[in-house]
MOPAC internal coordinates of N, CA, C and O (Angstrom, degrees):
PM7 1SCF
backbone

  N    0.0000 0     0.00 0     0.00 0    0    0    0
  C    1.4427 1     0.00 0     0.00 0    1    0    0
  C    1.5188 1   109.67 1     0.00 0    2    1    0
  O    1.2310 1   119.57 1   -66.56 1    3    2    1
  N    1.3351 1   118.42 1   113.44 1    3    2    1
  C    1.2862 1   104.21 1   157.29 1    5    3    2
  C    1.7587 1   131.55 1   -75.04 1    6    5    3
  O    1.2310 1   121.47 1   -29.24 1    7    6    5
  N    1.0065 1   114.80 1   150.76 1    7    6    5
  C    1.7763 1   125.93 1  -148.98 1    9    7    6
  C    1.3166 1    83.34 1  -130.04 1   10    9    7
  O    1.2310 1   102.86 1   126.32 1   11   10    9
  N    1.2651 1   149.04 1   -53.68 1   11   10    9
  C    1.8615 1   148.39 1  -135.24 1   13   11   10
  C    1.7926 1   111.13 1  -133.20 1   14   13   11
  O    1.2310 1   113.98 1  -123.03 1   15   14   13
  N    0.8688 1   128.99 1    56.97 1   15   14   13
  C    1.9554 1   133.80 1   162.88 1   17   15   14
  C    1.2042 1   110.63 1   -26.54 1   18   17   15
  O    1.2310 1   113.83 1   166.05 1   19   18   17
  N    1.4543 1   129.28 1   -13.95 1   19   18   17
  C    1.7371 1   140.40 1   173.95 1   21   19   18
  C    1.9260 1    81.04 1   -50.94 1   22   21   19
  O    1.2310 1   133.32 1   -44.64 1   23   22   21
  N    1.4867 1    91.87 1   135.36 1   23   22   21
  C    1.8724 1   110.64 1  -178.51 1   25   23   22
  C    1.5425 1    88.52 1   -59.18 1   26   25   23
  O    1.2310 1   117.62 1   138.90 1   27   26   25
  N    1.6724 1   122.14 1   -41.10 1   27   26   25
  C    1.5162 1   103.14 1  -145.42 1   29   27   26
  C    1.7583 1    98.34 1   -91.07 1   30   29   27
  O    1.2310 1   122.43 1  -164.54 1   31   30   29
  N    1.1920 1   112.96 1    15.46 1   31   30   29
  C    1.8073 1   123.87 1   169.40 1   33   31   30
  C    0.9886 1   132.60 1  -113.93 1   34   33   31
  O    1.2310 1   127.64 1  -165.51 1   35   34   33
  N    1.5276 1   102.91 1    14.49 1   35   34   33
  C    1.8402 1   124.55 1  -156.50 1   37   35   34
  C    1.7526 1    87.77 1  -125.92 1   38   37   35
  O    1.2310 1   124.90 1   135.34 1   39   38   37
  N    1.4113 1   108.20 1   -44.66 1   39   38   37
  C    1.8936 1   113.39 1  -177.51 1   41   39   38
  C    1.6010 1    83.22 1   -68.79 1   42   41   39
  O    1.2310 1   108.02 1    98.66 1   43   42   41
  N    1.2905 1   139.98 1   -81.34 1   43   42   41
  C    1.0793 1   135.20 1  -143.04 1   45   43   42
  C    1.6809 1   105.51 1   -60.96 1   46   45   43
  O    1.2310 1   113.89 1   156.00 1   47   46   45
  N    1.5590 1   129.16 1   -24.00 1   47   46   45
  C    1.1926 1   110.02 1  -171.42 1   49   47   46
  C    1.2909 1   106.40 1   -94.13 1   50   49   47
  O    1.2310 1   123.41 1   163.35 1   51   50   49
  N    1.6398 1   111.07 1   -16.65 1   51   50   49
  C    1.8431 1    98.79 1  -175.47 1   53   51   50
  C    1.3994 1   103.22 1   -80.43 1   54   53   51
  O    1.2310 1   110.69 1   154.29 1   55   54   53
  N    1.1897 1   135.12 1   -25.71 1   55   54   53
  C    1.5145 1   132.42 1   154.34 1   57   55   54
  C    1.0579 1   120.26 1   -41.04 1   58   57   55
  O    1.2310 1   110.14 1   105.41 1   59   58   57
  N    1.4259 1   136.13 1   -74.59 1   59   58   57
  C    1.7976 1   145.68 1   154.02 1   61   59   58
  C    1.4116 1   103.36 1    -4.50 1   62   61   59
  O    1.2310 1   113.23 1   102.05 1   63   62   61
  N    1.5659 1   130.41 1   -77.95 1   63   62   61
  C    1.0473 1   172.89 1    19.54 1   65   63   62
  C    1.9035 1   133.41 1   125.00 1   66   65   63
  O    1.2310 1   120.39 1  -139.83 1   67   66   65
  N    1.5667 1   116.86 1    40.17 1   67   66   65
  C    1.6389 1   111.02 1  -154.51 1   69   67   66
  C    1.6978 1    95.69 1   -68.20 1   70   69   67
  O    1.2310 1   115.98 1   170.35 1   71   70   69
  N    1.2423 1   125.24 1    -9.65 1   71   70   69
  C    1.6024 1   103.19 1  -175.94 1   73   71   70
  C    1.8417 1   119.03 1   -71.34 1   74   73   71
  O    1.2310 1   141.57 1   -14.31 1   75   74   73
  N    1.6317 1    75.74 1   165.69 1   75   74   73
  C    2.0052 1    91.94 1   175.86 1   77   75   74
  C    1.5473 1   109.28 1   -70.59 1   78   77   75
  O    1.2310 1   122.18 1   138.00 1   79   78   77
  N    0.9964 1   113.42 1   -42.00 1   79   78   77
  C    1.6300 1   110.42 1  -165.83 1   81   79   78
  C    1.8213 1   116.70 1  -139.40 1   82   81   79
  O    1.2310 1   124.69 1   -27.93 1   83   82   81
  N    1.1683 1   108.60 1   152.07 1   83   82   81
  C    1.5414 1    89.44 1  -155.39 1   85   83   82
  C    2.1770 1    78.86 1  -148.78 1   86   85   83
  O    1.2310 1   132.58 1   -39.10 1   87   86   85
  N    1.4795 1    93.31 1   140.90 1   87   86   85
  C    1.7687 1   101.82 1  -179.57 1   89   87   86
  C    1.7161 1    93.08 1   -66.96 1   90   89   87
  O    1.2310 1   128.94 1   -14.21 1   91   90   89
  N    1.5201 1   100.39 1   165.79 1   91   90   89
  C    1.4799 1   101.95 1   152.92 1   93   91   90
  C    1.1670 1   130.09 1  -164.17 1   94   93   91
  O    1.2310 1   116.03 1   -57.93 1   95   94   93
  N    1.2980 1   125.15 1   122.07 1   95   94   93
  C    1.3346 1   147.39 1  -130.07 1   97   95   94
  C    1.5904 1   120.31 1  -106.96 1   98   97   95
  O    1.2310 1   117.79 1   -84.65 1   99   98   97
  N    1.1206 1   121.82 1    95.35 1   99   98   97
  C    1.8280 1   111.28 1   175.06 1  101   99   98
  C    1.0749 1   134.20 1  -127.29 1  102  101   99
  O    1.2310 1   121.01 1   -23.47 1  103  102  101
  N    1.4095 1   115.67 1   156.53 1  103  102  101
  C    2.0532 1   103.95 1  -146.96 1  105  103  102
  C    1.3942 1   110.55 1    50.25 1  106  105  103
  O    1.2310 1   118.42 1  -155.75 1  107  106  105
  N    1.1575 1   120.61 1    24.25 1  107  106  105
  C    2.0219 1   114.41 1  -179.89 1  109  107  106
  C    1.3107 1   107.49 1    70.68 1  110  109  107
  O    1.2310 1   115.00 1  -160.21 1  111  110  109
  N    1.1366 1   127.08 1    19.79 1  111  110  109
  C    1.7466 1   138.66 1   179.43 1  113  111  110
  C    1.6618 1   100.20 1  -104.80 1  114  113  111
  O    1.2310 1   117.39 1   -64.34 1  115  114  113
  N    1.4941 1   122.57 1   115.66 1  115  114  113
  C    1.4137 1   104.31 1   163.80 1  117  115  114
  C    1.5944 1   106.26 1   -82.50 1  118  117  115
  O    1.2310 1   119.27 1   -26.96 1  119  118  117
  N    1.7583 1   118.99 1   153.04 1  119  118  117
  C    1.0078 1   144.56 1  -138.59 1  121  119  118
  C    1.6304 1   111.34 1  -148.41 1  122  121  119
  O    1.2310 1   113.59 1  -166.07 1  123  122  121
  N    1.0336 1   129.72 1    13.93 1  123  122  121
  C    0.9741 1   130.55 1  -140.11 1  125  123  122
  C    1.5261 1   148.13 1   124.49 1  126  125  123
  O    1.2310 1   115.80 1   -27.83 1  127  126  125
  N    1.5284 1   125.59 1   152.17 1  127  126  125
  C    1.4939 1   119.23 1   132.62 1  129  127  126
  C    0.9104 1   139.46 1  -149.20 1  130  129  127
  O    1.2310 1   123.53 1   -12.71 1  131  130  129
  N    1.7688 1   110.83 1   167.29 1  131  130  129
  C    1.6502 1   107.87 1  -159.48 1  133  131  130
  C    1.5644 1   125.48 1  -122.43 1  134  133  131
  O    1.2310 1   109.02 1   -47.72 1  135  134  133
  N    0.6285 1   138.17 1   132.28 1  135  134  133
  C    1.5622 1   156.93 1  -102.62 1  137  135  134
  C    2.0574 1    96.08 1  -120.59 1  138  137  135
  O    1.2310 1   120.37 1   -76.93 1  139  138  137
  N    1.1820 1   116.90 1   103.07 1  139  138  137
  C    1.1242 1   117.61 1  -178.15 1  141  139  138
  C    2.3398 1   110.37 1   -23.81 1  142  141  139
  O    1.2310 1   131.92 1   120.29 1  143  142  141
  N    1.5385 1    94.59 1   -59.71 1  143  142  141
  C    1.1403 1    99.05 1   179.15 1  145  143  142
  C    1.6156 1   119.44 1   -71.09 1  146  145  143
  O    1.2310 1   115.94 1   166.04 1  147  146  145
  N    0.9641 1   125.31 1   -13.96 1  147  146  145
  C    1.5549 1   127.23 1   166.40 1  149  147  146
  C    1.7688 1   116.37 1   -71.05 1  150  149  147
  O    1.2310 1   122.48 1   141.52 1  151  150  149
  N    1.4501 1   112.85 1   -38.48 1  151  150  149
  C    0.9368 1   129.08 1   154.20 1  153  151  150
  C    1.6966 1   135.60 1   -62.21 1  154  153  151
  O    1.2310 1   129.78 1   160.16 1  155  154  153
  N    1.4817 1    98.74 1   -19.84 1  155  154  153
  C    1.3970 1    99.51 1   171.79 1  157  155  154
  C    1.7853 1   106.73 1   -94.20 1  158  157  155
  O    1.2310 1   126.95 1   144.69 1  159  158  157
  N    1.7695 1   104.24 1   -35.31 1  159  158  157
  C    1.3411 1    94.31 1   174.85 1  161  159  158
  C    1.5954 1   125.48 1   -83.85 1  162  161  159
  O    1.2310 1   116.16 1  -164.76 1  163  162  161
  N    1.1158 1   124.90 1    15.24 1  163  162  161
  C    1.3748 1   142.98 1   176.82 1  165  163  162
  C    1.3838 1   101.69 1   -82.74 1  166  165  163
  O    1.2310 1   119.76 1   107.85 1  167  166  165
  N    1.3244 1   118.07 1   -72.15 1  167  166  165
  C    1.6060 1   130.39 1  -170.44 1  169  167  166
  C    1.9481 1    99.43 1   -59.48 1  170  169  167
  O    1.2310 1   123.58 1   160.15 1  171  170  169
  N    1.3035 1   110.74 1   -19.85 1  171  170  169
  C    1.7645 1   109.50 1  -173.28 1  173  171  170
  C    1.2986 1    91.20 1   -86.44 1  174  173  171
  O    1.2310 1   108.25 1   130.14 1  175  174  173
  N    1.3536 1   139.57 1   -49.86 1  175  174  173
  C    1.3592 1   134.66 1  -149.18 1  177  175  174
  C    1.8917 1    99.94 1  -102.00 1  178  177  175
  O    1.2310 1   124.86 1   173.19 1  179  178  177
  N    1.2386 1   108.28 1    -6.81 1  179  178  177
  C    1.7835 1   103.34 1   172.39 1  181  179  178
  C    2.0724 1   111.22 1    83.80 1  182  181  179
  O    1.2310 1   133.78 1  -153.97 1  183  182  181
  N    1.4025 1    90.97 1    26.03 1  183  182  181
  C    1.3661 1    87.03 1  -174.83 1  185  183  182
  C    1.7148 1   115.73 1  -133.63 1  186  185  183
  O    1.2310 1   117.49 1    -6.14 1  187  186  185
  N    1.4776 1   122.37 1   173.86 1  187  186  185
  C    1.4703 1   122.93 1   178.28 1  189  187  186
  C    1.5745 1   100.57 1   -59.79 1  190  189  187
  O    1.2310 1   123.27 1   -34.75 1  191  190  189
  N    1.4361 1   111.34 1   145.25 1  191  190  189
  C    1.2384 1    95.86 1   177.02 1  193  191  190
  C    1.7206 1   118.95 1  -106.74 1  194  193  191
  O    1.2310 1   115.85 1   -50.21 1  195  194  193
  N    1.0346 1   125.48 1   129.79 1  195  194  193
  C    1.6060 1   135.21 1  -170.07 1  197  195  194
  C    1.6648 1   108.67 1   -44.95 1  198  197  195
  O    1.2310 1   126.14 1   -44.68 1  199  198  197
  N    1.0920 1   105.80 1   135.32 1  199  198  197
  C    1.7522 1   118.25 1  -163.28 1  201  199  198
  C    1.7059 1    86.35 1  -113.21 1  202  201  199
  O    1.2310 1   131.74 1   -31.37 1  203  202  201
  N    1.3755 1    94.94 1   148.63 1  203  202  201
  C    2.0397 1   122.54 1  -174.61 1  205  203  202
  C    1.9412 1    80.86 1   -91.66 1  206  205  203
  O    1.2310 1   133.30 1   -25.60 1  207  206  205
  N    1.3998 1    91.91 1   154.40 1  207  206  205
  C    1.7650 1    99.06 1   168.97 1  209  207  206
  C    1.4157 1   101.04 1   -70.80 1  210  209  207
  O    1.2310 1   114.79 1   -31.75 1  211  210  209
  N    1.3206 1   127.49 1   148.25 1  211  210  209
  C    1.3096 1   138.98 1   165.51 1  213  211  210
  C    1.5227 1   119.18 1   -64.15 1  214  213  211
  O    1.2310 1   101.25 1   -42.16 1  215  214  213
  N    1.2675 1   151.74 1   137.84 1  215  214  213
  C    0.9310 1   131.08 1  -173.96 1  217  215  214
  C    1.2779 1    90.30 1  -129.19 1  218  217  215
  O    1.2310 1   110.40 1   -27.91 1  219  218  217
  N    1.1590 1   135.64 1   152.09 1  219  218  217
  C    2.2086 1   145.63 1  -176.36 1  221  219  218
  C    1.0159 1   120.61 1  -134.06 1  222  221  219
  O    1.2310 1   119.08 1   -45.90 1  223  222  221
  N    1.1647 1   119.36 1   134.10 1  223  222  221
  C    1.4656 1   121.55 1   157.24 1  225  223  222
  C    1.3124 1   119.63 1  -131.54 1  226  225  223
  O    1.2310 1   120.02 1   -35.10 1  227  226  225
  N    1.6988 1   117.56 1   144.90 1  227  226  225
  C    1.2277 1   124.42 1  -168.45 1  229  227  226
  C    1.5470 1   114.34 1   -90.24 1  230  229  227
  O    1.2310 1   117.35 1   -41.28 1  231  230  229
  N    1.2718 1   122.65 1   138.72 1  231  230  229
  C    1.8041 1   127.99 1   172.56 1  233  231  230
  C    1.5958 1    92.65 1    -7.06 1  234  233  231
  O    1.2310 1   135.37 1    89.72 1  235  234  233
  N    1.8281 1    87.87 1   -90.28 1  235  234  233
  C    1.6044 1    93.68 1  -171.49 1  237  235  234
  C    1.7696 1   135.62 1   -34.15 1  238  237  235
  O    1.2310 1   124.12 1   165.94 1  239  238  237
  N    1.5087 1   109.71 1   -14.06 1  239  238  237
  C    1.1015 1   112.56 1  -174.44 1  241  239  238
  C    1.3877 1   101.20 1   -55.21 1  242  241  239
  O    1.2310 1   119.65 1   -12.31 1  243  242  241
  N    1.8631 1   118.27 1   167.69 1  243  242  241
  C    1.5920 1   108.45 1   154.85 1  245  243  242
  C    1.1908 1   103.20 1  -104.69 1  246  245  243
  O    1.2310 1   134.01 1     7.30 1  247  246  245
  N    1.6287 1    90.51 1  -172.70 1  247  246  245
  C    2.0964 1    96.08 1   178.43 1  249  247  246
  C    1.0192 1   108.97 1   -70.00 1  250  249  247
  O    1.2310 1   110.68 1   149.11 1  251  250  249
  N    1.3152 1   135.14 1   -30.89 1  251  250  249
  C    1.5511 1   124.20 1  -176.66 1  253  251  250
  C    1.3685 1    93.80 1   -49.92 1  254  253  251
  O    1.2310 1   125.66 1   120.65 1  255  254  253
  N    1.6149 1   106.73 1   -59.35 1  255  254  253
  C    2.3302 1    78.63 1  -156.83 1  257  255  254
  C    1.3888 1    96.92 1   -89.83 1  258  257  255
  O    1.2310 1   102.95 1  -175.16 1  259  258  257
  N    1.0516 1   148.88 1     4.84 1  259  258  257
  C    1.6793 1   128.46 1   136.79 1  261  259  258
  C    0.8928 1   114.65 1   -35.82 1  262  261  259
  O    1.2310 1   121.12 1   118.50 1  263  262  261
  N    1.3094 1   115.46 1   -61.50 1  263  262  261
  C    2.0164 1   126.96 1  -175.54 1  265  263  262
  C    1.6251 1    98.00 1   -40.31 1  266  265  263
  O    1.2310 1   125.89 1   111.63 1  267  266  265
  N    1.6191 1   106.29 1   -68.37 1  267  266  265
  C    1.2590 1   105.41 1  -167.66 1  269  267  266
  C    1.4931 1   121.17 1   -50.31 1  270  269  267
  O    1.2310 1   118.88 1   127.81 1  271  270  269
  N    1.2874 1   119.74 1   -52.19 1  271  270  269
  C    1.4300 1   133.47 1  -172.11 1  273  271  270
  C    1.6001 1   116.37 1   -59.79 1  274  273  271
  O    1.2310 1   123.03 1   142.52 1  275  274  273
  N    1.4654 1   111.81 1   -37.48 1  275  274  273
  C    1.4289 1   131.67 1   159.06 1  277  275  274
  C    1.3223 1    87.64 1   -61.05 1  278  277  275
  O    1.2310 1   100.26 1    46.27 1  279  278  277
  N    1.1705 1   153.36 1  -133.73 1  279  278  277
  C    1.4964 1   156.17 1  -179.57 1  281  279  278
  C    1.9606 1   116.59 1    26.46 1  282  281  279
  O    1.2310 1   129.42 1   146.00 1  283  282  281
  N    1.1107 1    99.45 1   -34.00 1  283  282  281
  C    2.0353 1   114.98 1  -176.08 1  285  283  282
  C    1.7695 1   104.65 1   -99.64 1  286  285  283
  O    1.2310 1   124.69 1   139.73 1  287  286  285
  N    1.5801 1   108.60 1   -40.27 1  287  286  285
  C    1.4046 1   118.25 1  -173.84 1  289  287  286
  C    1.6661 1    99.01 1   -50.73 1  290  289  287
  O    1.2310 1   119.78 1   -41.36 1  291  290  289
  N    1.2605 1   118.03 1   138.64 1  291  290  289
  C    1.5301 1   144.78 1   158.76 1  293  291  290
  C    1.1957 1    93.38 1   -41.35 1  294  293  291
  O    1.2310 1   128.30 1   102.74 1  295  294  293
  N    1.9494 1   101.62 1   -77.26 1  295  294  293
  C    1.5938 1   107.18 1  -159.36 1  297  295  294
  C    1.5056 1   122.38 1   -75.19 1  298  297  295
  O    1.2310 1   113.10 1  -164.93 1  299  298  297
  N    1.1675 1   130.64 1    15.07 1  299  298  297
  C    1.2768 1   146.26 1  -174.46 1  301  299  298
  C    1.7318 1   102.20 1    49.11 1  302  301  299
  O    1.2310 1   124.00 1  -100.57 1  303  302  301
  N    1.1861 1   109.94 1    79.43 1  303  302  301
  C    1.6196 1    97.89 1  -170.09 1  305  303  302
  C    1.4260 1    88.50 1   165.85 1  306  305  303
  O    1.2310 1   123.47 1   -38.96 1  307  306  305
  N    1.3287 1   110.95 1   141.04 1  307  306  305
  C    1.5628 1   128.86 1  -171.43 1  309  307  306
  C    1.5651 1   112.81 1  -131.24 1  310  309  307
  O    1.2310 1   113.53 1   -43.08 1  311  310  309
  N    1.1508 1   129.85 1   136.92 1  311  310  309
  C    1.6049 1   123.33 1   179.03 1  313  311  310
  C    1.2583 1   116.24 1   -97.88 1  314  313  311
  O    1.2310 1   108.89 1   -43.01 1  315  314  313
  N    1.0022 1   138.40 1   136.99 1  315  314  313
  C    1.5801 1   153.84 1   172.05 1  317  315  314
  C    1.3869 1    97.29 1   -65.74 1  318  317  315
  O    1.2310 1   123.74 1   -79.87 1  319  318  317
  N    1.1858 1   110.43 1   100.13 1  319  318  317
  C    1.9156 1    93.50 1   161.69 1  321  319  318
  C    1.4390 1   121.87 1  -123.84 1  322  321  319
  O    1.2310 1   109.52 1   -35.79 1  323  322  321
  N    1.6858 1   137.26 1   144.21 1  323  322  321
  C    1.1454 1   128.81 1  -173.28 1  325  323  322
  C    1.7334 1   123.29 1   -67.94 1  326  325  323
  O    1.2310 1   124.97 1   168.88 1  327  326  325
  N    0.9774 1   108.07 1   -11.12 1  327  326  325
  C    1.1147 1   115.50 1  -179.63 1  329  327  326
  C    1.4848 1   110.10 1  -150.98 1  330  329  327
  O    1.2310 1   103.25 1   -11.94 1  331  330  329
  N    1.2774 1   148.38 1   168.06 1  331  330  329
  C    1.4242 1   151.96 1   160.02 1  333  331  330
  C    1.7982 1    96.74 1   -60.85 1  334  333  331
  O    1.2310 1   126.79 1   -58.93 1  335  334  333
  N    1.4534 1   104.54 1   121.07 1  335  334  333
  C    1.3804 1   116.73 1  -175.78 1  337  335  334
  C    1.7769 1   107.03 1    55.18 1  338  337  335
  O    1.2310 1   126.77 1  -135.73 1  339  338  337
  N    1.1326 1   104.59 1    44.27 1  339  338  337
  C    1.5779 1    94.19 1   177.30 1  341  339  338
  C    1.5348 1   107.01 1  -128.19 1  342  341  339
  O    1.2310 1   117.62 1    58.83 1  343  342  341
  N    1.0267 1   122.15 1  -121.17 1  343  342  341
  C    1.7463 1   115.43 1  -148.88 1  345  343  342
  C    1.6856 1    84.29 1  -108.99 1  346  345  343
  O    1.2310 1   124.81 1   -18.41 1  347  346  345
  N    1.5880 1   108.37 1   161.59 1  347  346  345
  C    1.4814 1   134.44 1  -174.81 1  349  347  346
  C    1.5109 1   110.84 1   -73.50 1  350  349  347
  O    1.2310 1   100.81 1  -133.85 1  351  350  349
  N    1.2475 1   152.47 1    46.15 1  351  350  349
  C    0.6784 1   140.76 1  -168.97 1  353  351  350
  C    2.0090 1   134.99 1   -40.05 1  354  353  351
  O    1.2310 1   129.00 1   128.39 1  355  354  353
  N    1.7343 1   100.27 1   -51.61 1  355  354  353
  C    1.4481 1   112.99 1   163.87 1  357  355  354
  C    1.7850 1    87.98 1  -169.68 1  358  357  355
  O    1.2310 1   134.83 1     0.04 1  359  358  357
  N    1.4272 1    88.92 1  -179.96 1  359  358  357
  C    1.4573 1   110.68 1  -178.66 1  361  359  358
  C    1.9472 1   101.75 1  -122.15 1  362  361  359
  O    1.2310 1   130.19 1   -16.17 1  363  362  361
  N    1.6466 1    97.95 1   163.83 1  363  362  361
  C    1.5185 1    87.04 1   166.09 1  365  363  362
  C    1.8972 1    74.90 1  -146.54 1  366  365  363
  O    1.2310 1   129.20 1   -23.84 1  367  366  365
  N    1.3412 1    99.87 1   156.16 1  367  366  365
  C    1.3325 1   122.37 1   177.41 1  369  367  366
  C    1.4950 1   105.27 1  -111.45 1  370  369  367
  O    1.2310 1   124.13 1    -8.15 1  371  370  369
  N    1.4366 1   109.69 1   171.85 1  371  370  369
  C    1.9957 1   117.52 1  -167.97 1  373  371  370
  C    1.8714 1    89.36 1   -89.63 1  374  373  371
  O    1.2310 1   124.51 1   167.32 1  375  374  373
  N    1.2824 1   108.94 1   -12.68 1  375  374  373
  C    1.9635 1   106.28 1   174.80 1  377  375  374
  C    1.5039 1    99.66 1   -73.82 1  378  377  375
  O    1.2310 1   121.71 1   119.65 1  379  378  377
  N    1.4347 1   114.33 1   -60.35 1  379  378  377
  C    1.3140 1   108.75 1   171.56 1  381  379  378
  C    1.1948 1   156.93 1   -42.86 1  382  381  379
  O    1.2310 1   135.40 1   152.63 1  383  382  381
  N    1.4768 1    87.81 1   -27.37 1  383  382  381
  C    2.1335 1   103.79 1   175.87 1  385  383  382
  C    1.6582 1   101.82 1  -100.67 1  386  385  383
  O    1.2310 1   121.50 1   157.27 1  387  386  385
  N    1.6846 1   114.73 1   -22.73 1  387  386  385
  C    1.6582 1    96.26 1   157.88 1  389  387  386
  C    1.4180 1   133.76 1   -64.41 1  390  389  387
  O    1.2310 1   133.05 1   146.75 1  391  390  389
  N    1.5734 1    92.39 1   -33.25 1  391  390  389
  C    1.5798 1   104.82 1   175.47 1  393  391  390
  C    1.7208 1   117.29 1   -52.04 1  394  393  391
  O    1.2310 1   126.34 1   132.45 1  395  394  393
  N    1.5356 1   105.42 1   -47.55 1  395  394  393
  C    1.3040 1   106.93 1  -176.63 1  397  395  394
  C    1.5383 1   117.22 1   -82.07 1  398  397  395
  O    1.2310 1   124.22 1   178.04 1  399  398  397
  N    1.5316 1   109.51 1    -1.96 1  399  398  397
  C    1.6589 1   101.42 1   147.29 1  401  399  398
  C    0.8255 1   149.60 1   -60.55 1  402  401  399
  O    1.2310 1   138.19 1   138.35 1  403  402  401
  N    1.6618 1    82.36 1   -41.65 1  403  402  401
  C    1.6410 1   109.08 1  -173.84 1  405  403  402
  C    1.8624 1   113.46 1   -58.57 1  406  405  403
  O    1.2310 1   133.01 1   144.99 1  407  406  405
  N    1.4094 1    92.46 1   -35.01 1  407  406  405
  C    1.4112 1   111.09 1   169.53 1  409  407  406
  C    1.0000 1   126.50 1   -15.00 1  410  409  407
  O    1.2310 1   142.29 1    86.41 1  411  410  409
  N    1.5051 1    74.31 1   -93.59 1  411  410  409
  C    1.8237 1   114.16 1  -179.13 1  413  411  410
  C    1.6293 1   123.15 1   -50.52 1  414  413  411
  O    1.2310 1   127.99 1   135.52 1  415  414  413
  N    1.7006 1   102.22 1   -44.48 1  415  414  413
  C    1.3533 1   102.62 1   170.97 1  417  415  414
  C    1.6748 1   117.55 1   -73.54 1  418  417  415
  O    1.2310 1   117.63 1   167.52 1  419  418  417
  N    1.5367 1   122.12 1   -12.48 1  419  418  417
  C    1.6214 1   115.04 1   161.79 1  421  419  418
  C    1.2204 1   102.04 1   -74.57 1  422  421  419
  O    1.2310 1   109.98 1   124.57 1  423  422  421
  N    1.6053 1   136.41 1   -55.43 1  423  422  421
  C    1.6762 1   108.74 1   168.91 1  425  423  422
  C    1.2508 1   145.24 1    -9.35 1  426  425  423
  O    1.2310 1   137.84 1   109.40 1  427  426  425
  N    1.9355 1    83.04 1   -70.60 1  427  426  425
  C    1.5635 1    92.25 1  -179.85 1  429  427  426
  C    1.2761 1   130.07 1   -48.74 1  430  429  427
  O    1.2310 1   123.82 1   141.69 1  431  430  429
  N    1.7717 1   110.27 1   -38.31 1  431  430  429
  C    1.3293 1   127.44 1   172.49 1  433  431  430
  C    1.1793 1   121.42 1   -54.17 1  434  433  431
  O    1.2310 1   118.21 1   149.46 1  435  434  433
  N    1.2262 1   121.01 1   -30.54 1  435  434  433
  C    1.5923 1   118.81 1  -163.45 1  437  435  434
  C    1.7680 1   113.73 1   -90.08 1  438  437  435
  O    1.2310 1   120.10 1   180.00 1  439  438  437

């Protein structure tokens, strides 16, 4: 999660850091996310860099509307949160919920 948009915390995390898209969180509020390449062209051009709408889902949700909401999200990627506007719990990405098809449908097969 990035927490700090300061340029000199943005070089240090995309270094840290091989993913595309990363939540981002302020005052402990997630806010967004930001897009490996928005972040690279932000720090080139000297400016804040533009945040994707956040998209959430709660524990209780099911996979259907994960599925769905992952499916509408910009950033292909949904946040786990404990509460509506509350803490980060995990993320799932649109790689991740194919993966766990992929799964399921070698199960079934076997």
């Amino acid at each position: 999660m990035v927490t700090d948009l300061s340029p000199e915390q943005l070089v240090k995390f995309a270094r840290a850091h091989p993913y595309q898209r990363f939540p981002v969180v302020e005052a402990g509020k997630p806010v967004g996310i930001l897009a490996r390449k928005e972040l690279e062209a932000a720090l080139a051009e000297k400016r804040q860099p533009k945040l994707d709408p956040l998209v959430m889902c709660l524990p209780q949700e099911t996979i259907g509307q994960l599925q769905s909401k992952l499916i509408e999200s910009t950033s292909l990627m949904v946040v786990i949160l404990d509460q509506p506007g509350g803490r980060v719990l995990g993320l799932v990405t649109f790689h991740d919920m194919l993966r766990a098809q992929v799964l399921l449908a070698r199960e079934g097969a076997t």
